[in-house]
C-alpha positions, -999 to 999 in steps of 0.1 A, spaced: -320 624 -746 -295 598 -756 -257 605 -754 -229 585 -766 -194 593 -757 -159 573 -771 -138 572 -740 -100 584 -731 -76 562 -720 -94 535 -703 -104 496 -711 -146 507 -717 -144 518 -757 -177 540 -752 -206 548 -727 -246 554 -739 -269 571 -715 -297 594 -713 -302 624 -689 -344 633 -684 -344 663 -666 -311 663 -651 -316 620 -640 -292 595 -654 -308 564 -670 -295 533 -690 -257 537 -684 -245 515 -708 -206 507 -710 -190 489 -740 -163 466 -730 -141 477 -694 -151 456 -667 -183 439 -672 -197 436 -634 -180 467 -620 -194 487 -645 -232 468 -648 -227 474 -606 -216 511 -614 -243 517 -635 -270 502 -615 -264 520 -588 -264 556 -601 -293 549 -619 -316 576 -611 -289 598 -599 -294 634 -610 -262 635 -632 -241 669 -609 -247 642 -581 -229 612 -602 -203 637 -614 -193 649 -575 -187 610 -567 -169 597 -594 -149 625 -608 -111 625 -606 -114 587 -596 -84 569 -611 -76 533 -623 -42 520 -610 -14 542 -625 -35 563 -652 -48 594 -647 -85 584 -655 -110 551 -654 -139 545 -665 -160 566 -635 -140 594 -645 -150 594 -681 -187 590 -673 -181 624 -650 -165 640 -681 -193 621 -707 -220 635 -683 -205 671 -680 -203 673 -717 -236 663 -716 -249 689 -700 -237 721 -713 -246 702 -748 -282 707 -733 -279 741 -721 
C-alpha cells in the first residue's frame, strides 16, 4: 500500500512509500536534500520498516528536534498501526 505523509519541521515538504508485508519500497522525498535523501532511500529499500524505524528514529538535524530520518520513523510508524 501507498502512504503519503506532510512532514514536521524539516526542509522535505512530504514523503511517499509503500510497505508490502512489513518491507519499505519507493521512498520518495519531496524537496530536503536531494542526494542525502535519494542515498537514504536507496539504502533502506527493502528494509522491513520496525528495522528502518530503530535506525533512524530520534535522529536530529542541527539544532531542531527532528530531520527528515526522523519523520520517515514517525511516517512509517503511522503507517503501521493505520494497517493494523
Amino acid at each position: 500500500m501507498t502512504y503519503s505523509y506532510k512532514t514536521k519541521g524539516v526542509c522535505a515538504s512530504n514523503i511517499t512509500f509503500d510497505i508490502t508485508d512489513g518491507v519499505v519500497k519507493n521512498v520518495k522525498f519531496n524537496g530536503g536534500c536531494n542526494g542525502n535523501l535519494k542515498g537514504i532511500a536507496n539504502l533502506i529499500e527493502g528494509m522491513k520498516a520496525e528495522d528502518v524505524i530503530e535506525k533512524v528514529k530520534g535522529t536530529r538535524c542541527g539544532f531542531k528536534s527532528t530531520s527528515c530520518p526522523d519523520q520517515l520513523a514517525t511516517a512509517l510508524e503511522n503507517a503501521l498501526s493505520e494497517g493494523k
